[in-house]
PDB file of N, CA, C and O in Angstrom:
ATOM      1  N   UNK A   1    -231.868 -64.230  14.897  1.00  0.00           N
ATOM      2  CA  UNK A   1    -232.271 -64.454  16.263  1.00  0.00           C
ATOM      3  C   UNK A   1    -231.371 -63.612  17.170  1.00  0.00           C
ATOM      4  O   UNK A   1    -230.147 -63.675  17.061  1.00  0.00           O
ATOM      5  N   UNK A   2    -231.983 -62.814  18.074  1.00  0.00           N
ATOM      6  CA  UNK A   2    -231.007 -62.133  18.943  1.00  0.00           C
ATOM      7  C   UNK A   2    -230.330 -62.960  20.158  1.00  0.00           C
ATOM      8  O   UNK A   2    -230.850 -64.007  20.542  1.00  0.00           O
ATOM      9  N   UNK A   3    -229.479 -62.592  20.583  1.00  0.00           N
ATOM     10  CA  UNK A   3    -228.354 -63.363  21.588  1.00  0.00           C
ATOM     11  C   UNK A   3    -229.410 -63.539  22.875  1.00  0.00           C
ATOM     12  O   UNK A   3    -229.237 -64.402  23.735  1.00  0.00           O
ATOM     13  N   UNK A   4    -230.386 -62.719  22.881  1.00  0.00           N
ATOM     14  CA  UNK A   4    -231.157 -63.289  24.515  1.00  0.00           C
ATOM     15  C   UNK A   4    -232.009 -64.176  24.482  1.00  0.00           C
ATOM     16  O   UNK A   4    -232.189 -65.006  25.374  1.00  0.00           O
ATOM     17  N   UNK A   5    -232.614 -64.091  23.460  1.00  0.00           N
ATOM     18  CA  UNK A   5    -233.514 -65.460  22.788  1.00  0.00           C
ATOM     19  C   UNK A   5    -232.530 -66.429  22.708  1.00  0.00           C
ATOM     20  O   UNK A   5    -232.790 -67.392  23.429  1.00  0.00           O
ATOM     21  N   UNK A   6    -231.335 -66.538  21.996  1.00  0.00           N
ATOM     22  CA  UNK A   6    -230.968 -67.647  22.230  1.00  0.00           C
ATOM     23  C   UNK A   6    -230.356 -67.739  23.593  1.00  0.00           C
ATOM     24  O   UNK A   6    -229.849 -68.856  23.496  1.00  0.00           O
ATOM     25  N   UNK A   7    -230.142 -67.439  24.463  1.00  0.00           N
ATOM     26  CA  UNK A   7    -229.658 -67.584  25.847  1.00  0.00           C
ATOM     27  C   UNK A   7    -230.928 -68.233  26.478  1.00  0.00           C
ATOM     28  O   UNK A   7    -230.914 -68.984  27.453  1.00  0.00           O
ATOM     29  N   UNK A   8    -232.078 -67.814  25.746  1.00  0.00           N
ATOM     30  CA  UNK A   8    -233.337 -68.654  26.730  1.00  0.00           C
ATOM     31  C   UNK A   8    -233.339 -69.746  25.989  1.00  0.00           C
ATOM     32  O   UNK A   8    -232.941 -70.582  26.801  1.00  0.00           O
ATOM     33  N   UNK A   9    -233.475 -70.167  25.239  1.00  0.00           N
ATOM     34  CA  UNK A   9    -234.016 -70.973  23.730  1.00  0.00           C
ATOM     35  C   UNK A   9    -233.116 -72.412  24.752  1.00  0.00           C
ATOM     36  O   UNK A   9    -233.547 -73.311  25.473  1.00  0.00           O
ATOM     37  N   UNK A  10    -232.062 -72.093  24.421  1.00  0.00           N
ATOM     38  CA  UNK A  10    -230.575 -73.078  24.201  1.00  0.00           C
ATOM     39  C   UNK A  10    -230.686 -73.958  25.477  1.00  0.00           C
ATOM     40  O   UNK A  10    -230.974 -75.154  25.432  1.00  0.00           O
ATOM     41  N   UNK A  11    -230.415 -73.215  26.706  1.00  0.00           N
ATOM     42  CA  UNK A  11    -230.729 -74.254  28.103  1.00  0.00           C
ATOM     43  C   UNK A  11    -231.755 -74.930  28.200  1.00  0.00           C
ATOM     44  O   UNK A  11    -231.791 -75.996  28.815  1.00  0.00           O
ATOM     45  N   UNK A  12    -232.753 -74.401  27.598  1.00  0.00           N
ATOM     46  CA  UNK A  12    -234.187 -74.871  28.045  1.00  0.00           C
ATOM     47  C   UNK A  12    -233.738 -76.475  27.347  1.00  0.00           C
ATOM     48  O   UNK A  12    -233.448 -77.565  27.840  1.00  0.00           O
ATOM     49  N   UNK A  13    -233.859 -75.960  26.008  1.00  0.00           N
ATOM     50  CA  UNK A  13    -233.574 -77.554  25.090  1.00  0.00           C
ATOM     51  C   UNK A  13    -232.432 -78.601  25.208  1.00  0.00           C
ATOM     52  O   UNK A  13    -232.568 -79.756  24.805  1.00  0.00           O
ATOM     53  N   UNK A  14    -231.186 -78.079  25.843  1.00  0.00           N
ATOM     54  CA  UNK A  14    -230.511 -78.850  26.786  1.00  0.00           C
ATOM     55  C   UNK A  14    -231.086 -79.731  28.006  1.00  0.00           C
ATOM     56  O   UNK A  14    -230.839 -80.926  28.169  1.00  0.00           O
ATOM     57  N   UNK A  15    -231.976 -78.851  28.917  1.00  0.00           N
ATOM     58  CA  UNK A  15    -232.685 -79.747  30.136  1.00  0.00           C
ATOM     59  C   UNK A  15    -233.274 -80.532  29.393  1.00  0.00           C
ATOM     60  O   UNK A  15    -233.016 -81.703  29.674  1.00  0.00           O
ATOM     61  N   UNK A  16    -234.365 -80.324  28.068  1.00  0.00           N
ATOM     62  CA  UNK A  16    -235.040 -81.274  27.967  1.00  0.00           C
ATOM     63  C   UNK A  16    -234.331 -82.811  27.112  1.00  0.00           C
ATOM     64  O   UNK A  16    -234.765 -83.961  27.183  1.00  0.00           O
ATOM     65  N   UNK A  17    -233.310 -82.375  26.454  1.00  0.00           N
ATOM     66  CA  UNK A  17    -232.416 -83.340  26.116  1.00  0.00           C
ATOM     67  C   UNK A  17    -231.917 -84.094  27.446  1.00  0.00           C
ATOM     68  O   UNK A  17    -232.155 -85.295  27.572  1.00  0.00           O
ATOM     69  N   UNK A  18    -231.309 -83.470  28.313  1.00  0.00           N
ATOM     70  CA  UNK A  18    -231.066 -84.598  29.582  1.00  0.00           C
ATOM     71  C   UNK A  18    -232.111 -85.039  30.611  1.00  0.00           C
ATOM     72  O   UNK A  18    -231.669 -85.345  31.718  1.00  0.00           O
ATOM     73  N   UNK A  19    -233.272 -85.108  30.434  1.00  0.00           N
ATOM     74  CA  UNK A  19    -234.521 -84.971  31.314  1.00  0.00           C
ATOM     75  C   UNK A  19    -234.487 -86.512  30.192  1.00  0.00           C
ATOM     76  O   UNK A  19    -234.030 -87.597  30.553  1.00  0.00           O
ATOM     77  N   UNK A  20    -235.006 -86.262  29.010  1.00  0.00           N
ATOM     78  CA  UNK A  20    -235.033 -87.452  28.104  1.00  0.00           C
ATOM     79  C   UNK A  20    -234.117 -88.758  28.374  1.00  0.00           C
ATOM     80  O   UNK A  20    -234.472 -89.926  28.537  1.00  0.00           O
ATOM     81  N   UNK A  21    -232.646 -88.105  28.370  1.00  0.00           N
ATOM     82  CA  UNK A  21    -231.843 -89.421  28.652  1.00  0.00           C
ATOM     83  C   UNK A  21    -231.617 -89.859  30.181  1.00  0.00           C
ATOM     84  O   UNK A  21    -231.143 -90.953  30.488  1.00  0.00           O
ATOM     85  N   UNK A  22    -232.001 -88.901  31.080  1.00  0.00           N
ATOM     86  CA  UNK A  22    -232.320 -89.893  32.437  1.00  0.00           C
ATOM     87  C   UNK A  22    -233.492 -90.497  32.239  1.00  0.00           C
ATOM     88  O   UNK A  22    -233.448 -91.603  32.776  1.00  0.00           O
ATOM     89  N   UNK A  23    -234.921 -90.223  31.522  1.00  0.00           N
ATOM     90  CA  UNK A  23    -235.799 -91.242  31.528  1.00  0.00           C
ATOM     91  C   UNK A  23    -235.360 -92.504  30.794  1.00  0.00           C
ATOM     92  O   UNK A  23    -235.739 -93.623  31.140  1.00  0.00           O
ATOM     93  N   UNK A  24    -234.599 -92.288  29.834  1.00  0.00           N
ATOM     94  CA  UNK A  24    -234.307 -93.739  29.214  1.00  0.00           C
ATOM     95  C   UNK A  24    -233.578 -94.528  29.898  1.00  0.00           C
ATOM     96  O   UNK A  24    -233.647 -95.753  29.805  1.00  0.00           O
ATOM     97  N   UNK A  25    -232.570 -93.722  30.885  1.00  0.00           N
ATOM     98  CA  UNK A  25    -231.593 -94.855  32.092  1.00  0.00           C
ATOM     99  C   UNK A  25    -232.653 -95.406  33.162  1.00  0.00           C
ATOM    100  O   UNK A  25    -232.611 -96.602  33.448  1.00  0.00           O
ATOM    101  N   UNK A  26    -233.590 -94.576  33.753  1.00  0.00           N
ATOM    102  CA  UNK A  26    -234.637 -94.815  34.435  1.00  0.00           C
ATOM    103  C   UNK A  26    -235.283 -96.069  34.131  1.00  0.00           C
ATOM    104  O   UNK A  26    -235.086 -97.180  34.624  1.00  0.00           O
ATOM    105  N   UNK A  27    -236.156 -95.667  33.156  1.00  0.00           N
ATOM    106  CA  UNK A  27    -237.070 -96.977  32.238  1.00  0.00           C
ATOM    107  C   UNK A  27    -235.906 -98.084  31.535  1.00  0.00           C
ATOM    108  O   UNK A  27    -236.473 -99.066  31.057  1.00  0.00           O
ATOM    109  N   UNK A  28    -235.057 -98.095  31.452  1.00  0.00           N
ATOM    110  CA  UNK A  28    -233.980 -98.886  30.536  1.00  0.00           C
ATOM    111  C   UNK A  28    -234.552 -99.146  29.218  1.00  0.00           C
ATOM    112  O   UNK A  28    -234.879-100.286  28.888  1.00  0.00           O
ATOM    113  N   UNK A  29    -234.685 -98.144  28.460  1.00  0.00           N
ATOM    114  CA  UNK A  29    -235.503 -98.289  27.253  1.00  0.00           C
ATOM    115  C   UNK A  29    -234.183 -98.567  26.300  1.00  0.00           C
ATOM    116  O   UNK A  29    -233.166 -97.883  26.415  1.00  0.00           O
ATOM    117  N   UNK A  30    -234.303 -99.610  25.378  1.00  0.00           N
ATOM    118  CA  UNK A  30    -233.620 -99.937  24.290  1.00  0.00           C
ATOM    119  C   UNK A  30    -233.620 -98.713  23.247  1.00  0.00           C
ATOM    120  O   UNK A  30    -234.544 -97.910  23.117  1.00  0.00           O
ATOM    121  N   UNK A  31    -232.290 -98.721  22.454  1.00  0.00           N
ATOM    122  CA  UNK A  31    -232.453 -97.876  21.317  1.00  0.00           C
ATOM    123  C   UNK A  31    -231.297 -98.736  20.731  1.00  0.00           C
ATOM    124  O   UNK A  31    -230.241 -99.147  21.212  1.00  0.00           O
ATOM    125  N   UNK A  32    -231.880 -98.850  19.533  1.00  0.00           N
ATOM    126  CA  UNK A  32    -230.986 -99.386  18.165  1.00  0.00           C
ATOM    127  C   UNK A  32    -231.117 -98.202  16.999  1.00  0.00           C
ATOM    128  O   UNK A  32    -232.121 -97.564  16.681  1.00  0.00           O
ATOM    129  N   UNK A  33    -229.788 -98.126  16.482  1.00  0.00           N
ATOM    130  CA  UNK A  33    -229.533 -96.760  15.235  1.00  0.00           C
ATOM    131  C   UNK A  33    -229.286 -98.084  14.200  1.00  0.00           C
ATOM    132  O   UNK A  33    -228.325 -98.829  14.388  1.00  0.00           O
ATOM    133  N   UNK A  34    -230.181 -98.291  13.162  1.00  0.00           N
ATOM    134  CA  UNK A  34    -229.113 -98.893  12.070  1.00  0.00           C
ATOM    135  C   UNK A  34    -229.074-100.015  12.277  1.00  0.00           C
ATOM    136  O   UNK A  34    -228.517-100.629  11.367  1.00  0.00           O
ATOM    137  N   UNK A  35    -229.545-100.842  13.389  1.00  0.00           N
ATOM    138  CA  UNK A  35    -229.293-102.134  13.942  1.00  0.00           C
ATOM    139  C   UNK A  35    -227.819-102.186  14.768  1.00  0.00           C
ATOM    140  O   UNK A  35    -226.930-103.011  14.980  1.00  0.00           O
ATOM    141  N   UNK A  36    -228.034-101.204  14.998  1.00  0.00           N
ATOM    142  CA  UNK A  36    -226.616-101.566  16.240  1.00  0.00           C
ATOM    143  C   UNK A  36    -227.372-100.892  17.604  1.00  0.00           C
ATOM    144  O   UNK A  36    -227.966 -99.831  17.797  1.00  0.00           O
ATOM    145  N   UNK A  37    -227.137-101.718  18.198  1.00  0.00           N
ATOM    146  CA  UNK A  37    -227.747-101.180  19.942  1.00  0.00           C
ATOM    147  C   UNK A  37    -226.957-100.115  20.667  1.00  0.00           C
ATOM    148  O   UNK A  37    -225.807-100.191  21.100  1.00  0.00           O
ATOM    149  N   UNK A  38    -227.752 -99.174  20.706  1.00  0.00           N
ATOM    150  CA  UNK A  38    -227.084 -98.139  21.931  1.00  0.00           C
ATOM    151  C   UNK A  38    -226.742 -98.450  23.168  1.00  0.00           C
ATOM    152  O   UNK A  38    -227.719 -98.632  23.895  1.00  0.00           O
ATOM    153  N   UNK A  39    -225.753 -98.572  23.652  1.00  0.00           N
ATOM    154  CA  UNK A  39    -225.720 -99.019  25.346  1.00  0.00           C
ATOM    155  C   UNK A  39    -226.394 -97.818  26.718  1.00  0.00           C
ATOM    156  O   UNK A  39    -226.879 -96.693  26.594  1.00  0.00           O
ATOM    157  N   UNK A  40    -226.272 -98.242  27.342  1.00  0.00           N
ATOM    158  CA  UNK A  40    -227.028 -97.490  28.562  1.00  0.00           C
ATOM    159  C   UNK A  40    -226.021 -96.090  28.811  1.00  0.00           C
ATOM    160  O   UNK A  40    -226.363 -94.909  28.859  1.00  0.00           O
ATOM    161  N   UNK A  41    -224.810 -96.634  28.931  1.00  0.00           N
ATOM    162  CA  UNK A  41    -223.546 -95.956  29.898  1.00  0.00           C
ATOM    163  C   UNK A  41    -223.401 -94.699  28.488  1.00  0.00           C
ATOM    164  O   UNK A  41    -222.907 -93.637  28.868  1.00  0.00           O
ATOM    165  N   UNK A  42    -223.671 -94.738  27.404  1.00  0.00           N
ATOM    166  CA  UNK A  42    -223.726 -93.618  25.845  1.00  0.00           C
ATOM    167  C   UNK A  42    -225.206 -92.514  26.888  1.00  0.00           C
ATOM    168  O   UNK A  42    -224.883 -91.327  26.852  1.00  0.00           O
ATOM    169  N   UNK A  43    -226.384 -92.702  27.576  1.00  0.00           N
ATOM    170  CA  UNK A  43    -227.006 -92.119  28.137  1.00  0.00           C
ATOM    171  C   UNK A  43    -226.351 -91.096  29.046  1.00  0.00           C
ATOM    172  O   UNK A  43    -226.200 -89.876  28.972  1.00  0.00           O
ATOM    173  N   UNK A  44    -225.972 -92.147  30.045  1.00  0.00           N
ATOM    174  CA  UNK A  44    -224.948 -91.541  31.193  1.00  0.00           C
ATOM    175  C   UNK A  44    -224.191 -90.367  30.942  1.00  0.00           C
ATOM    176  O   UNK A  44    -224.184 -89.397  31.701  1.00  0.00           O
ATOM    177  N   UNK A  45    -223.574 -90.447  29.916  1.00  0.00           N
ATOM    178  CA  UNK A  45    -222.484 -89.299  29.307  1.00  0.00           C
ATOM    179  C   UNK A  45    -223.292 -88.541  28.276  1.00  0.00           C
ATOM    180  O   UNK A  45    -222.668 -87.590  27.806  1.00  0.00           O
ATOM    181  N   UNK A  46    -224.253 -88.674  27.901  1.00  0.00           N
ATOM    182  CA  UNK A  46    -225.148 -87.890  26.907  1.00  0.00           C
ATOM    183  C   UNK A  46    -225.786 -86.993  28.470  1.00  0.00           C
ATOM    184  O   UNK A  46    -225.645 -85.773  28.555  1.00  0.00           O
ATOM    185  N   UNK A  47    -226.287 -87.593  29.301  1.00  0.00           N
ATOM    186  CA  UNK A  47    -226.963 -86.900  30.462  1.00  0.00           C
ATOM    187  C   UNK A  47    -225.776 -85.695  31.290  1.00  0.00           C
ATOM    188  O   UNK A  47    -225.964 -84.591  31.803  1.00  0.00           O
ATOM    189  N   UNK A  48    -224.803 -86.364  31.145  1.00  0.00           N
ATOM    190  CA  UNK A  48    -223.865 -85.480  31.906  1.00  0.00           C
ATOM    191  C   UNK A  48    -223.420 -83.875  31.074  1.00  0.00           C
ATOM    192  O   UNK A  48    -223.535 -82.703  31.433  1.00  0.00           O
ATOM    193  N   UNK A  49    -222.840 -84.579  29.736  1.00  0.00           N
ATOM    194  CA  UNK A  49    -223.160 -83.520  28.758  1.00  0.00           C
ATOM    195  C   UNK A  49    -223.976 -82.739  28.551  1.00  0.00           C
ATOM    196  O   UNK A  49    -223.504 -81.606  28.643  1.00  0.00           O
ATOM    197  N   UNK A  50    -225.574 -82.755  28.171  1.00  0.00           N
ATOM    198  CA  UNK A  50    -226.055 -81.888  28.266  1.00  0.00           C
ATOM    199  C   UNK A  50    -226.481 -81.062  29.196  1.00  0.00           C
ATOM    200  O   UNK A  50    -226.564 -79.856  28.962  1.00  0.00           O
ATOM    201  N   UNK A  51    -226.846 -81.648  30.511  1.00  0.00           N
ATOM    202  CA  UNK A  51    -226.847 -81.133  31.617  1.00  0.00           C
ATOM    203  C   UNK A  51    -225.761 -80.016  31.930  1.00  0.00           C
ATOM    204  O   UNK A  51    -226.293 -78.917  32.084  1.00  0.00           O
ATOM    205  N   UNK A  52    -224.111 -80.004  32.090  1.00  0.00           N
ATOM    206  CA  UNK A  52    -223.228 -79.275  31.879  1.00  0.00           C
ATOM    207  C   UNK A  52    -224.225 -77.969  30.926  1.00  0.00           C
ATOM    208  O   UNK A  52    -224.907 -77.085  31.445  1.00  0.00           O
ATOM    209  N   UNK A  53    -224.021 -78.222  29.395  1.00  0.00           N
ATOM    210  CA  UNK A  53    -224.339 -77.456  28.302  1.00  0.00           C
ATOM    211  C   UNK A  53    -225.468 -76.521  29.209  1.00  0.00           C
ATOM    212  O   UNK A  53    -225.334 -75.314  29.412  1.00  0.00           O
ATOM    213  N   UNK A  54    -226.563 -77.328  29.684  1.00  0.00           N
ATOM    214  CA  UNK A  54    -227.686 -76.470  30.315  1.00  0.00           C
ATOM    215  C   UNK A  54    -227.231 -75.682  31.333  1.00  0.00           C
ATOM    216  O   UNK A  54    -227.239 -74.468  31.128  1.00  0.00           O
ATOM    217  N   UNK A  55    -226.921 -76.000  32.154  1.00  0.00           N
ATOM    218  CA  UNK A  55    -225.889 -74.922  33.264  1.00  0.00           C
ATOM    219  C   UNK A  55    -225.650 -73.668  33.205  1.00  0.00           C
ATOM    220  O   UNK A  55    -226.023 -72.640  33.772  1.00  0.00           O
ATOM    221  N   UNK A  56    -224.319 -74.254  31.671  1.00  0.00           N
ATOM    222  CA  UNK A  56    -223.638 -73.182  31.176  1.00  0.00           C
ATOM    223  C   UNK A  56    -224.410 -71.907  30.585  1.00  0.00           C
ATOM    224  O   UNK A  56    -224.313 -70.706  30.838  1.00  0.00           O
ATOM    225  N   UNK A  57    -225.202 -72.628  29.712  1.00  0.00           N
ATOM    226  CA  UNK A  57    -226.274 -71.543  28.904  1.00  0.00           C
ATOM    227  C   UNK A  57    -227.025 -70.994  30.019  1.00  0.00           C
ATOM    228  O   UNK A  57    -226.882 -69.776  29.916  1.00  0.00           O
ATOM    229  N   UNK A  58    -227.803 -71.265  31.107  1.00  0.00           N
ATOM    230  CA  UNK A  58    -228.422 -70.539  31.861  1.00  0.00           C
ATOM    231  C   UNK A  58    -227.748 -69.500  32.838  1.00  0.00           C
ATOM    232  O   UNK A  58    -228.361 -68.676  33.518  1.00  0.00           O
ATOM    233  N   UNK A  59    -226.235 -69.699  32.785  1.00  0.00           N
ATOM    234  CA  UNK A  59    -225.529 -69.149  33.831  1.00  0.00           C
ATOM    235  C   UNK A  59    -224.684 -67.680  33.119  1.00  0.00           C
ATOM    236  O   UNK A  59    -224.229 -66.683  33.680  1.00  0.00           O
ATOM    237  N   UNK A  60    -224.724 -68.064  31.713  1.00  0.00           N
ATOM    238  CA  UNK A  60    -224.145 -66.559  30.816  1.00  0.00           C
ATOM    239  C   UNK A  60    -225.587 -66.295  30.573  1.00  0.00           C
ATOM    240  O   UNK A  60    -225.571 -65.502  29.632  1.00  0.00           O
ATOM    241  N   UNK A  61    -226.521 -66.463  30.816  1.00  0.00           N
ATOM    242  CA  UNK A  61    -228.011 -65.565  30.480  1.00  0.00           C
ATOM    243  C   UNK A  61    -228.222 -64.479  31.786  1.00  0.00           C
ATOM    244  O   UNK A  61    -229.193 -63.722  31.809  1.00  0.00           O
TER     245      UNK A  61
END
């Protein structure tokens, strides 16, 4: 894969990773891994994270 493809590829799938976890803080949708419950505030910082990641990747493209 060449470096500009992934410069497009990479942010895009970052937004849609944090687009996902603000809808789940939004809707307050439950998630259990294994039978252990995910908490809300694991969103919060999953949203902040990738969001950052998306930034970054769109801003060295």
């Amino acid at each position: 894969m060449k470096q500009k493809t992934y410069l497009t590829i990479t942010p895009f799938l970052f937004l849609v990773i944090a687009v996902v976890h603000l809808i789940r803080i939004w809707k307050g949708w439950d998630i259990s891994i294994a039978g252990s419950e995910i908490p809300l505030w694991a969103s919060w910082a999953a949203l902040v994270v990738a969001s950052y990641l998306s930034y970054s990747g769109y801003k060295l493209k």
